[in-house]
PDB file with one MODEL, atoms N, CA, C and O in Angstrom:
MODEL        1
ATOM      1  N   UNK A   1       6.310   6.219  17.650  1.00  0.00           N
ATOM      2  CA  UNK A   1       6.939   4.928  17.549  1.00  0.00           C
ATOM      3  C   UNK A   1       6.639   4.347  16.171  1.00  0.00           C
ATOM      4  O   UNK A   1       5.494   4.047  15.835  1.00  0.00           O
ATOM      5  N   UNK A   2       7.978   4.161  15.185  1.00  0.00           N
ATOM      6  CA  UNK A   2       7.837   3.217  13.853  1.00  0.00           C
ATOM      7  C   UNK A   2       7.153   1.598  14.306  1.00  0.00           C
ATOM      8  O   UNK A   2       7.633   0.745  15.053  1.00  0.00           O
ATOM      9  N   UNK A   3       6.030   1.596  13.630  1.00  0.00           N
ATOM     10  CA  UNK A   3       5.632  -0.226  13.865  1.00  0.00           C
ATOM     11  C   UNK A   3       5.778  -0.682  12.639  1.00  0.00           C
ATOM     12  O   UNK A   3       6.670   0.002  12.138  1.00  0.00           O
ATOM     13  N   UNK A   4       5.313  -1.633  11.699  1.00  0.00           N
ATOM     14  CA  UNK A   4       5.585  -2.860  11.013  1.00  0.00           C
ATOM     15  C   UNK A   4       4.329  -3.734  11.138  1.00  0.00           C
ATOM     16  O   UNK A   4       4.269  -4.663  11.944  1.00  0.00           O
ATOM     17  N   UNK A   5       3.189  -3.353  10.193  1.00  0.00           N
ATOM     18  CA  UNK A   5       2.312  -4.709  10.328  1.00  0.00           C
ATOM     19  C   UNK A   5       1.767  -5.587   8.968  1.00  0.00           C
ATOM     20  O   UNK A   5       1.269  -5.075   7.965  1.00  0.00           O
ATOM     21  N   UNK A   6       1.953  -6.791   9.160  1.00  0.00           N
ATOM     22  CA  UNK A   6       1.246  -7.790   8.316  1.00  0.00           C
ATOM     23  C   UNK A   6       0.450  -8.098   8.134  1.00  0.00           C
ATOM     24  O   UNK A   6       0.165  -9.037   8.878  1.00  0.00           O
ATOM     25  N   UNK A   7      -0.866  -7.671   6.922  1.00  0.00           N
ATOM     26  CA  UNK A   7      -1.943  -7.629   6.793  1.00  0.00           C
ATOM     27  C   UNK A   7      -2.334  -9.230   6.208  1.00  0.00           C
ATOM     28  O   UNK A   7      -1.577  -9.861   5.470  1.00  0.00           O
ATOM     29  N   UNK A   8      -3.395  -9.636   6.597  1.00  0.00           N
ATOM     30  CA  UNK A   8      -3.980 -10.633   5.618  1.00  0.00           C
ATOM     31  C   UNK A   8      -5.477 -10.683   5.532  1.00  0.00           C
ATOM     32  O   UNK A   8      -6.253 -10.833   6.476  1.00  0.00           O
ATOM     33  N   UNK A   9      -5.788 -10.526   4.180  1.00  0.00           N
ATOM     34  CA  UNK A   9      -7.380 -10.397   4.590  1.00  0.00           C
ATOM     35  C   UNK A   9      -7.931 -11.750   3.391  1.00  0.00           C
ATOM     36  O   UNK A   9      -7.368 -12.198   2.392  1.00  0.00           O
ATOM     37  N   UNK A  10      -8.997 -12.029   3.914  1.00  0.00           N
ATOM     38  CA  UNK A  10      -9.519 -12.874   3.342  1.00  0.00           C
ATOM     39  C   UNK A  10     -11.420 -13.088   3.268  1.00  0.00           C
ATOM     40  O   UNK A  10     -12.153 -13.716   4.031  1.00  0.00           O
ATOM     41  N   UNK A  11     -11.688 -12.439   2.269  1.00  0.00           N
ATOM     42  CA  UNK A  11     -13.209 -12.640   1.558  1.00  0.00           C
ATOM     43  C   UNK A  11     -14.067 -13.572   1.458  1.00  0.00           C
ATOM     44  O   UNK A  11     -13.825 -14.326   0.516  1.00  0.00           O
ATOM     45  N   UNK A  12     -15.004 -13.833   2.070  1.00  0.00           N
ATOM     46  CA  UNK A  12     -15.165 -15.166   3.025  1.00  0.00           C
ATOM     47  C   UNK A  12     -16.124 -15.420   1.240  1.00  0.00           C
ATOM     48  O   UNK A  12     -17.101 -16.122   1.502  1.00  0.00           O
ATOM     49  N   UNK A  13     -16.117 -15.175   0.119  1.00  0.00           N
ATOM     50  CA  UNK A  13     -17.060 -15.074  -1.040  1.00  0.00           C
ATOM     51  C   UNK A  13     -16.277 -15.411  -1.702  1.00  0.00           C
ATOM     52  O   UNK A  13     -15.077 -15.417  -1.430  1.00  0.00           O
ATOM     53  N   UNK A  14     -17.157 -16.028  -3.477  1.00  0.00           N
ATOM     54  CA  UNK A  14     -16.028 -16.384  -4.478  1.00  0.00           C
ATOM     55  C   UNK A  14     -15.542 -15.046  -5.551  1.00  0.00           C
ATOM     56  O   UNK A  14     -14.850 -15.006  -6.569  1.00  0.00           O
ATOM     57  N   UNK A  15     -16.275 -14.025  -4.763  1.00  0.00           N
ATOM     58  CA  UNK A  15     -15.766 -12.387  -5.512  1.00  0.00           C
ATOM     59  C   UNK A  15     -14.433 -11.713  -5.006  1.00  0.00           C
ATOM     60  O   UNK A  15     -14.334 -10.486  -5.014  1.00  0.00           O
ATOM     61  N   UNK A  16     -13.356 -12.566  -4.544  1.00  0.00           N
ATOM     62  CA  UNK A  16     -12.534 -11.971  -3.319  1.00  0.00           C
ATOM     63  C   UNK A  16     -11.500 -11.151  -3.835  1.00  0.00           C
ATOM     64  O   UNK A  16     -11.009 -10.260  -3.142  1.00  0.00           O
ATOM     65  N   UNK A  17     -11.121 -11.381  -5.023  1.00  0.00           N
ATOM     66  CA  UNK A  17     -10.138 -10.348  -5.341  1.00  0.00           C
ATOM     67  C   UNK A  17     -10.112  -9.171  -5.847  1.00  0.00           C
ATOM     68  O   UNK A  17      -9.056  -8.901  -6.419  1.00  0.00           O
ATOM     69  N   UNK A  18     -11.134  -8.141  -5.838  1.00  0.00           N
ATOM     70  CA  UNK A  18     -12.133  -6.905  -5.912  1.00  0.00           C
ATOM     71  C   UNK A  18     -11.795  -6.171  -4.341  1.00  0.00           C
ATOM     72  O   UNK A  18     -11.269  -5.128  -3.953  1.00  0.00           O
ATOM     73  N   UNK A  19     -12.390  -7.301  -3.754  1.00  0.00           N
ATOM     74  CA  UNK A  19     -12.200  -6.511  -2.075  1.00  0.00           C
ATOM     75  C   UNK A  19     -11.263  -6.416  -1.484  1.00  0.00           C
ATOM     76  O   UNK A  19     -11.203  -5.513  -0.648  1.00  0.00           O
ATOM     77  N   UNK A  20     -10.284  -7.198  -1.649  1.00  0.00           N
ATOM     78  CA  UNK A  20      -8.573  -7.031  -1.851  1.00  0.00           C
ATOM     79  C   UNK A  20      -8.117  -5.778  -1.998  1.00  0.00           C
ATOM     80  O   UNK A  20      -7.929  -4.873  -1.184  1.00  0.00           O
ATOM     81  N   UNK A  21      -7.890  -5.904  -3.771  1.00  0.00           N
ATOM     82  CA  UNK A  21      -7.782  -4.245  -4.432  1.00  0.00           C
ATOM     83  C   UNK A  21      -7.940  -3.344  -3.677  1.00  0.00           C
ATOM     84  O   UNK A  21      -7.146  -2.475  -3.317  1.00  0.00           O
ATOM     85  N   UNK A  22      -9.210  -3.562  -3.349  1.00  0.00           N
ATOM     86  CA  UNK A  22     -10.081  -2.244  -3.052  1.00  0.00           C
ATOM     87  C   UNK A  22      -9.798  -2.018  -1.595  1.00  0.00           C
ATOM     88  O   UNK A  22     -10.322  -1.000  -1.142  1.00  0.00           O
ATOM     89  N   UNK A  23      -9.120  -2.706  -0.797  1.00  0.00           N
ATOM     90  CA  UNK A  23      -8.688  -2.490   0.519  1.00  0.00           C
ATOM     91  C   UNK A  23      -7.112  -2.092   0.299  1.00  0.00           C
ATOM     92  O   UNK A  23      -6.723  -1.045   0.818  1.00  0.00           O
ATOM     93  N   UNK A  24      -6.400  -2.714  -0.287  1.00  0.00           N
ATOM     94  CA  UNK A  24      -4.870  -2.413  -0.406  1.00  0.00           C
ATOM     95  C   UNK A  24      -4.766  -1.198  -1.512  1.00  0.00           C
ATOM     96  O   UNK A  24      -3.649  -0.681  -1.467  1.00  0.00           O
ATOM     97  N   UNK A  25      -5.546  -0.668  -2.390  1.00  0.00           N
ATOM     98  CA  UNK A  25      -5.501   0.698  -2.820  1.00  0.00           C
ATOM     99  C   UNK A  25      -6.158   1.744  -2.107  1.00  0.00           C
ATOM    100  O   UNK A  25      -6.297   2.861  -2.606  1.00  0.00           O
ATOM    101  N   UNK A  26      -6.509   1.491  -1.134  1.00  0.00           N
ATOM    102  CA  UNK A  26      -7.171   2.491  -0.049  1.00  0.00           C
ATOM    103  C   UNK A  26      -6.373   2.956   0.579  1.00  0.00           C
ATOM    104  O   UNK A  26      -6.494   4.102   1.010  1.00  0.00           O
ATOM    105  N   UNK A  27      -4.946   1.932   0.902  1.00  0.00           N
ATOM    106  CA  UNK A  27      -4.204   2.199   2.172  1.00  0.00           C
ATOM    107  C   UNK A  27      -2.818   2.786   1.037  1.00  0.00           C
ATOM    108  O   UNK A  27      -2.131   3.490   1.776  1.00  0.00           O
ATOM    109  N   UNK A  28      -2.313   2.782  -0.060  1.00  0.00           N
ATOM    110  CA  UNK A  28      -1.594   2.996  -0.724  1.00  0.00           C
ATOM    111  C   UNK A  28      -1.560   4.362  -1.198  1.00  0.00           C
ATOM    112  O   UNK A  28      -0.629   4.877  -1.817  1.00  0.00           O
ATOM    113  N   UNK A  29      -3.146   5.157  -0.704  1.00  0.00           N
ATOM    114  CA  UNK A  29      -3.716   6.465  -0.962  1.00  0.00           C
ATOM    115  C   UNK A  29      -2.681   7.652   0.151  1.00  0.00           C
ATOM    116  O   UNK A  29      -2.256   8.805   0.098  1.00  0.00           O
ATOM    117  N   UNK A  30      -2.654   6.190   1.321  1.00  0.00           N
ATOM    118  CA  UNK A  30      -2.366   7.514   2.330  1.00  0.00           C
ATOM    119  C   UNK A  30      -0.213   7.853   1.984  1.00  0.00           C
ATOM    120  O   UNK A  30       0.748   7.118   1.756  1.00  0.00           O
ATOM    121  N   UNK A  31      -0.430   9.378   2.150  1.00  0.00           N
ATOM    122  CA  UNK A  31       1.209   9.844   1.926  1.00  0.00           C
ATOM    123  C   UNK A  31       1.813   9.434   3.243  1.00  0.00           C
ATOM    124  O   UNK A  31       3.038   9.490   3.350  1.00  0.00           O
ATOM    125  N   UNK A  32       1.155   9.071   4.149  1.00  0.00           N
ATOM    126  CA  UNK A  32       2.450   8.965   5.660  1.00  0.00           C
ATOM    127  C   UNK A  32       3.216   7.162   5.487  1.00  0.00           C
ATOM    128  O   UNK A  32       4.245   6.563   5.801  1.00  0.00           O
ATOM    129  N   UNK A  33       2.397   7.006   5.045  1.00  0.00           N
ATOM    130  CA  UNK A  33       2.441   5.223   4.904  1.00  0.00           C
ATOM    131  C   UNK A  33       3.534   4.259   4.121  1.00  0.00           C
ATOM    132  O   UNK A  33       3.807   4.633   2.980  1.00  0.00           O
ATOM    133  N   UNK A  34       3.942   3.517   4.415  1.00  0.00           N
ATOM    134  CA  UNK A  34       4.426   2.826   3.239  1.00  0.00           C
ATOM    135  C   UNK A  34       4.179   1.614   3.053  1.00  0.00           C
ATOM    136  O   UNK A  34       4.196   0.831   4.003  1.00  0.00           O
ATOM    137  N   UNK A  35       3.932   1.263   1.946  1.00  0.00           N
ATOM    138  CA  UNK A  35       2.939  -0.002   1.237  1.00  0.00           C
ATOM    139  C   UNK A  35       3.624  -1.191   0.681  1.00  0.00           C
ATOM    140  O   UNK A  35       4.048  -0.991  -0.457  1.00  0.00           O
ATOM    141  N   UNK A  36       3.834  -2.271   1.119  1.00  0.00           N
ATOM    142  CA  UNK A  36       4.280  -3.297   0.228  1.00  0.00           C
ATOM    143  C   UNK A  36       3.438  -4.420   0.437  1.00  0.00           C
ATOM    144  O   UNK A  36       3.128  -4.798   1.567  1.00  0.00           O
ATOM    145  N   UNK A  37       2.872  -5.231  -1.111  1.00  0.00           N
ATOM    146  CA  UNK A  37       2.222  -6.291  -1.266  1.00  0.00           C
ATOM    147  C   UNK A  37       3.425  -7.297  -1.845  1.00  0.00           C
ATOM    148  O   UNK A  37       4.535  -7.002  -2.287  1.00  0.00           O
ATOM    149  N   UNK A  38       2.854  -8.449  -1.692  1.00  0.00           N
ATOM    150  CA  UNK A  38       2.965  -9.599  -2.383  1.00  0.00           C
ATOM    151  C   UNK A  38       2.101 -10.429  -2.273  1.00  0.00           C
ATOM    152  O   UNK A  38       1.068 -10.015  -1.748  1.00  0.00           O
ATOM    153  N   UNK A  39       2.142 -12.461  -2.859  1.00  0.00           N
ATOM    154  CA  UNK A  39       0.741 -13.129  -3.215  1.00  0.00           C
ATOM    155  C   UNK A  39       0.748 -13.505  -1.441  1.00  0.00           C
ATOM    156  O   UNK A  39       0.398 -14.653  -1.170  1.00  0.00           O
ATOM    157  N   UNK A  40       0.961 -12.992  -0.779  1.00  0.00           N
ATOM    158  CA  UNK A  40       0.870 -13.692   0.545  1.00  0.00           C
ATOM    159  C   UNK A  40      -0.258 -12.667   1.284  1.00  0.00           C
ATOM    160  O   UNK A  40      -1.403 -13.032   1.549  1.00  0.00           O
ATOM    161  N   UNK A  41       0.314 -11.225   1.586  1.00  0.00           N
ATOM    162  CA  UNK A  41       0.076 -10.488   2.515  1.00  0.00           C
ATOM    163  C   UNK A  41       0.385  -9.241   1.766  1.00  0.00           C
ATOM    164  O   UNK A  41       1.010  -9.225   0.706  1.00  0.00           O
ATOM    165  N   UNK A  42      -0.081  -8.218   2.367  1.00  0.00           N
ATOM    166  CA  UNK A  42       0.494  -6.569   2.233  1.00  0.00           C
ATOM    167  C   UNK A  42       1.026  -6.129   3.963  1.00  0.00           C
ATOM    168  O   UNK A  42       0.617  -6.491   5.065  1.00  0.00           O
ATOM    169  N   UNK A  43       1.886  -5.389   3.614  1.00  0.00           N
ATOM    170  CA  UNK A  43       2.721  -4.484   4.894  1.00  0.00           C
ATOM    171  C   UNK A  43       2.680  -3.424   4.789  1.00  0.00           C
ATOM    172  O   UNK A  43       2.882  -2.897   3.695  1.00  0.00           O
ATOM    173  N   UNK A  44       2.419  -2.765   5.824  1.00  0.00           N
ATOM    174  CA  UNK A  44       2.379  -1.509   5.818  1.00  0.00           C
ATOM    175  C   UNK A  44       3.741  -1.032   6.948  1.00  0.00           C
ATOM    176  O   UNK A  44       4.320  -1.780   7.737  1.00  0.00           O
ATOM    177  N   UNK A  45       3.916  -0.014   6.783  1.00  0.00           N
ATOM    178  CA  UNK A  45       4.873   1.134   7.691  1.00  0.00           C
ATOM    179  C   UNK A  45       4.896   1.987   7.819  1.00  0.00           C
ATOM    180  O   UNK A  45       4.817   2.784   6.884  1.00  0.00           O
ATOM    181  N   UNK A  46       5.016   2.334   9.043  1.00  0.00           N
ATOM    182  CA  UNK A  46       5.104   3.872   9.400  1.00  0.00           C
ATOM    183  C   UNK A  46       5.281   4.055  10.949  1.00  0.00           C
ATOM    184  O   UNK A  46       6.152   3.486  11.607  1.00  0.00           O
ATOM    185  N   UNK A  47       3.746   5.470  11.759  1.00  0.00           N
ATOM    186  CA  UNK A  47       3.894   5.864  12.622  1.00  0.00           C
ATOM    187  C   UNK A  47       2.780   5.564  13.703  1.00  0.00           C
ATOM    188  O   UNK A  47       1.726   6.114  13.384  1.00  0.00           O
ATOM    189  N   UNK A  48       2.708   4.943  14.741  1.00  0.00           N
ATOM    190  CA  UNK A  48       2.159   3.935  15.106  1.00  0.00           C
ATOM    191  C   UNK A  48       0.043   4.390  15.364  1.00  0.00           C
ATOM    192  O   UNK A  48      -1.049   3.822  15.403  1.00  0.00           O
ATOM    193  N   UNK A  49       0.777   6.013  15.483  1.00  0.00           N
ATOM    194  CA  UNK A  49      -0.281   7.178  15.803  1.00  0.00           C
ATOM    195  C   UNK A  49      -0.962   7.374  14.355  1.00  0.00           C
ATOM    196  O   UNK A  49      -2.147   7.710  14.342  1.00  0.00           O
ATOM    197  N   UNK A  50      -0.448   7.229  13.429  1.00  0.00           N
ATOM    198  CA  UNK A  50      -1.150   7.477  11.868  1.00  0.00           C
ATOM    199  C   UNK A  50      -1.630   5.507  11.679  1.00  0.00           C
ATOM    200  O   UNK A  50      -2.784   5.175  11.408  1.00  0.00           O
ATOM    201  N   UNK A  51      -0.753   4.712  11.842  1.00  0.00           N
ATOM    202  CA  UNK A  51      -1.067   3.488  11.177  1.00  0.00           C
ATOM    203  C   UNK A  51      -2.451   3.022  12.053  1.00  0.00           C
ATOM    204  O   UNK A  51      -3.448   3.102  11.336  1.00  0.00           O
ATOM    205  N   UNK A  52      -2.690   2.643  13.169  1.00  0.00           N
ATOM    206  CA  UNK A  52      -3.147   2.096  13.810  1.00  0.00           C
ATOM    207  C   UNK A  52      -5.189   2.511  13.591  1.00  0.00           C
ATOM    208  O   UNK A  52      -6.149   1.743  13.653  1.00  0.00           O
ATOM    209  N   UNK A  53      -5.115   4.370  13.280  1.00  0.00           N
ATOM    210  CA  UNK A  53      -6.510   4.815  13.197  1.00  0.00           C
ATOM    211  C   UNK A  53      -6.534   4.648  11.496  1.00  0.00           C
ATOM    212  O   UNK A  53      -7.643   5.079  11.180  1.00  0.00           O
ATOM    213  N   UNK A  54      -6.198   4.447  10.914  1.00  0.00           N
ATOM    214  CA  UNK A  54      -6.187   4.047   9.494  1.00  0.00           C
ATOM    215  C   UNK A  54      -6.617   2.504   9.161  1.00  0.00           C
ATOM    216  O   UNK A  54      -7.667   2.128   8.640  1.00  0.00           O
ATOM    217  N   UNK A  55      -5.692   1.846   9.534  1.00  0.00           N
ATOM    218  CA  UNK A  55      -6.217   0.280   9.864  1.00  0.00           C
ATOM    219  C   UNK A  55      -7.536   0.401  10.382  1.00  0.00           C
ATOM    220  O   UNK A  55      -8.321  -0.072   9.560  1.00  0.00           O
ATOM    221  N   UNK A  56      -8.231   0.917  11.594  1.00  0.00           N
ATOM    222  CA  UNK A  56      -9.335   0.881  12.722  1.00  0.00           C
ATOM    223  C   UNK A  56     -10.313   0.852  10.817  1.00  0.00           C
ATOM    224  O   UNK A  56     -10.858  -0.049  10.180  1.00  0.00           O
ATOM    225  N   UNK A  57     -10.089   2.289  10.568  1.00  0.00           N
ATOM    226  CA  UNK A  57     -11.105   3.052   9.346  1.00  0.00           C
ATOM    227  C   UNK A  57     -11.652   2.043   8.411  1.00  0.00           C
ATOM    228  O   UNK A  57     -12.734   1.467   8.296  1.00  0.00           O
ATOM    229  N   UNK A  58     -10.099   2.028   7.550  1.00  0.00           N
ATOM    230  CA  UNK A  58     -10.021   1.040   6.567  1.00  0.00           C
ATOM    231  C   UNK A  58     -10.611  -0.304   6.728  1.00  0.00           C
ATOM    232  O   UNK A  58     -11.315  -0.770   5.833  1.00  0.00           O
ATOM    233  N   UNK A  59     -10.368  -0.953   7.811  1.00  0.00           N
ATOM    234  CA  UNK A  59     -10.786  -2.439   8.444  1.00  0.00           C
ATOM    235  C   UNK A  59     -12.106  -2.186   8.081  1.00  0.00           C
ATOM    236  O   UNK A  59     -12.678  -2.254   6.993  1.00  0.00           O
ATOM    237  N   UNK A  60     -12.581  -1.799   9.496  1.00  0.00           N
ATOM    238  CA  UNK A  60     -14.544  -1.206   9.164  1.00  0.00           C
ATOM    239  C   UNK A  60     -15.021  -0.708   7.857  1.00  0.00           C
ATOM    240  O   UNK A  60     -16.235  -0.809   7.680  1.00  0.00           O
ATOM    241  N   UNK A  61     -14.223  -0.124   6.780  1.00  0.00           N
ATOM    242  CA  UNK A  61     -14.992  -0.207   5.607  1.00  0.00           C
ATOM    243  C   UNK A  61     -15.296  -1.176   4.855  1.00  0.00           C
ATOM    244  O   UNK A  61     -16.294  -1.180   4.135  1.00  0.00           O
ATOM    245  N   UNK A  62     -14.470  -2.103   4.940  1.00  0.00           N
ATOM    246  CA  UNK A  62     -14.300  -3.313   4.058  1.00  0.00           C
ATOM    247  C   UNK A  62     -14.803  -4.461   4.969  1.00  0.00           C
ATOM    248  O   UNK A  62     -14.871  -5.589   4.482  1.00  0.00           O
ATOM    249  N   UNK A  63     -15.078  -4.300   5.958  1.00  0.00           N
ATOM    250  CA  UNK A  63     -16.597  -5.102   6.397  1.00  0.00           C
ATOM    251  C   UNK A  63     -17.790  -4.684   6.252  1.00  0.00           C
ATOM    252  O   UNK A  63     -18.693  -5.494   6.043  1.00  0.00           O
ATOM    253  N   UNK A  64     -18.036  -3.314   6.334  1.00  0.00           N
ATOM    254  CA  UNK A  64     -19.318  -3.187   6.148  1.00  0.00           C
ATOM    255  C   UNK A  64     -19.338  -3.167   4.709  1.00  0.00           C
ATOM    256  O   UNK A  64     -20.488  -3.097   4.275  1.00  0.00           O
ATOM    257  N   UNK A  65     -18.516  -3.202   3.902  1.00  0.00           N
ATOM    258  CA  UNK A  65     -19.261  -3.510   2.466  1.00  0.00           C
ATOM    259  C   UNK A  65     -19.412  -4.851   1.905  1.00  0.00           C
ATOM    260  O   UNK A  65     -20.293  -5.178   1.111  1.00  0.00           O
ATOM    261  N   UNK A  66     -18.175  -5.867   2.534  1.00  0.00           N
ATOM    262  CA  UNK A  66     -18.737  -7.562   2.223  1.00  0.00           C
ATOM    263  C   UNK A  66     -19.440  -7.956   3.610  1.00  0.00           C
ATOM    264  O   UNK A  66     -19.499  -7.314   4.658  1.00  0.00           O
ATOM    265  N   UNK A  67     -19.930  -9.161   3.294  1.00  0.00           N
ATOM    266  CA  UNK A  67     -20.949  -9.886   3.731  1.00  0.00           C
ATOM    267  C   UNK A  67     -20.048 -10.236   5.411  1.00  0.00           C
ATOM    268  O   UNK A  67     -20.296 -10.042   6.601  1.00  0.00           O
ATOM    269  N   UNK A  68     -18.933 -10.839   4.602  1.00  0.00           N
ATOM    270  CA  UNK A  68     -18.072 -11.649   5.709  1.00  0.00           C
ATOM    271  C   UNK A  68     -16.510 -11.540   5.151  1.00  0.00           C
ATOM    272  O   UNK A  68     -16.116 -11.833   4.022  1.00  0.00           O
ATOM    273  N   UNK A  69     -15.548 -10.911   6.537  1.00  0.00           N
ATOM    274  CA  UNK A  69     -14.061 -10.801   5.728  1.00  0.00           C
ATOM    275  C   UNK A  69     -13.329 -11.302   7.070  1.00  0.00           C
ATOM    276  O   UNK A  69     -13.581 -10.948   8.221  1.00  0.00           O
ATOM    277  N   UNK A  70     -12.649 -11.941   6.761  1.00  0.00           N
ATOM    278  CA  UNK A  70     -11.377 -12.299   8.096  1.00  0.00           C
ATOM    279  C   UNK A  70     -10.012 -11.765   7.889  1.00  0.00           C
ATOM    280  O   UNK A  70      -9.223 -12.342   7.141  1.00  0.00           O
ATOM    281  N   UNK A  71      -9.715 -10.709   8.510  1.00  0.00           N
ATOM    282  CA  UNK A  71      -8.725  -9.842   8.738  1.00  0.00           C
ATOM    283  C   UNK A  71      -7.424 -10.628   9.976  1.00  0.00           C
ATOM    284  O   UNK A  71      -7.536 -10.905  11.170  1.00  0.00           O
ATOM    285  N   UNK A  72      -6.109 -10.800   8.883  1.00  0.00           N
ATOM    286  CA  UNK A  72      -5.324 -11.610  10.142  1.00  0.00           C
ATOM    287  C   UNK A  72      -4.192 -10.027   9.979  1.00  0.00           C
ATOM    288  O   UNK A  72      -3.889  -9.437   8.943  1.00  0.00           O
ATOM    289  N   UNK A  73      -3.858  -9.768  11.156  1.00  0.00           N
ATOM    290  CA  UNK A  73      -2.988  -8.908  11.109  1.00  0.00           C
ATOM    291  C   UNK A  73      -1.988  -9.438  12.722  1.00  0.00           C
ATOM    292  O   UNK A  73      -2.308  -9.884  13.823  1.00  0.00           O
ATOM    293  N   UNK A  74      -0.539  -9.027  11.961  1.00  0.00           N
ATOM    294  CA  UNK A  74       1.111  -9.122  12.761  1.00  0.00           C
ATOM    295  C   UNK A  74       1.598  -7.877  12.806  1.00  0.00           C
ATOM    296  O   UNK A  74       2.203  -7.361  11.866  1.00  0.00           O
ATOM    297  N   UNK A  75       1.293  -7.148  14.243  1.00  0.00           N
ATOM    298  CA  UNK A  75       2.577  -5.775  14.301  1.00  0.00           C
ATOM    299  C   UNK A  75       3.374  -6.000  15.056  1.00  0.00           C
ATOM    300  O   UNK A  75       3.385  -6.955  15.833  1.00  0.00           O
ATOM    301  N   UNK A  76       3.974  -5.362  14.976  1.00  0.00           N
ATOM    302  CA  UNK A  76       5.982  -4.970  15.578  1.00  0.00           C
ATOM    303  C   UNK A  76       6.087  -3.611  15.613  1.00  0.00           C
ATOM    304  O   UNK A  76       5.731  -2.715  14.847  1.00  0.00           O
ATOM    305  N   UNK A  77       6.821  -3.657  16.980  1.00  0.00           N
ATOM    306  CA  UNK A  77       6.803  -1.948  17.232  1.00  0.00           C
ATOM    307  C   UNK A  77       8.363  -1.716  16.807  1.00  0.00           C
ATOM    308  O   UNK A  77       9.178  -1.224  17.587  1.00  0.00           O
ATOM    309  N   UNK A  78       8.639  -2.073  15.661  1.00  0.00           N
ATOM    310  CA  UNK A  78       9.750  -2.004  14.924  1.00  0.00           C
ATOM    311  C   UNK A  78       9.198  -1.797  13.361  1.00  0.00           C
ATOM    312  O   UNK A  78       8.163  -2.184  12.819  1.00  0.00           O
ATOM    313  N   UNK A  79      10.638  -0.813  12.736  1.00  0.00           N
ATOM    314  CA  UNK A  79      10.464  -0.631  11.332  1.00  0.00           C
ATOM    315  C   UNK A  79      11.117  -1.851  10.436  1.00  0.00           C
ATOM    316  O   UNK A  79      12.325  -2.080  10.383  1.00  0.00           O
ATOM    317  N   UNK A  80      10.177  -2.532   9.799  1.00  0.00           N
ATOM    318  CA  UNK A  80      11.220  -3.491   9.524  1.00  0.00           C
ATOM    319  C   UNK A  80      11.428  -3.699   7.739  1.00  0.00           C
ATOM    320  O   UNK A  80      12.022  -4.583   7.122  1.00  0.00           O
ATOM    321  N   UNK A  81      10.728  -2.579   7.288  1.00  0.00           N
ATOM    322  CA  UNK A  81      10.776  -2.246   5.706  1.00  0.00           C
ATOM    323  C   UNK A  81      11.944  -2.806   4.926  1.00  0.00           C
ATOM    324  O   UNK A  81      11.850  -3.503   3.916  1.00  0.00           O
ATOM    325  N   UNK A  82      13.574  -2.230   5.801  1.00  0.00           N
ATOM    326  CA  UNK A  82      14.698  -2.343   5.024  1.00  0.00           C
ATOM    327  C   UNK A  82      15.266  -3.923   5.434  1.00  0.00           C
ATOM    328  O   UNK A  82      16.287  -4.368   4.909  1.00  0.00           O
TER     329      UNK A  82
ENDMDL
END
């Protein structure tokens, strides 16, 4: 199943746009995926079986390396890229 989710993360520190980067070039690594940012949010797309244990990964890295991060995420079990 194609889903559609809306990432928002937010660095509870005044270092926040490092851990950003460093979370949205993590997920831009993977080939199944497809990646779009802007100043709001990043989206991802794809396959619900690849997106979902990637997010799980990715999420948990980028907490255990800041202190404190608040992760808002929107899926849709729809492709909604185009």
């Amino acid at each position: 199943m194609k889903i559609s989710v809306d990432i928002s993360m937010y660095p509870l520190s005044e270092t926040f746009k490092k851990p950003i980067l460093a979370f949205i070039h993590s997920l831009q690594d993977h080939p199944k995926i497809n990646v779009r940012r802007n100043n709001m949010s990043t989206q991802i797309f794809g396959e619900f079986d690849v997106l979902m244990p990637l997010l799980n990964s990715k999420m948990k890295k980028a907490m255990e390396t800041d202190s404190s991060v608040v992760m808002i995420l929107k899926v849709v079990n729809a492709d909604l890229k185009d």
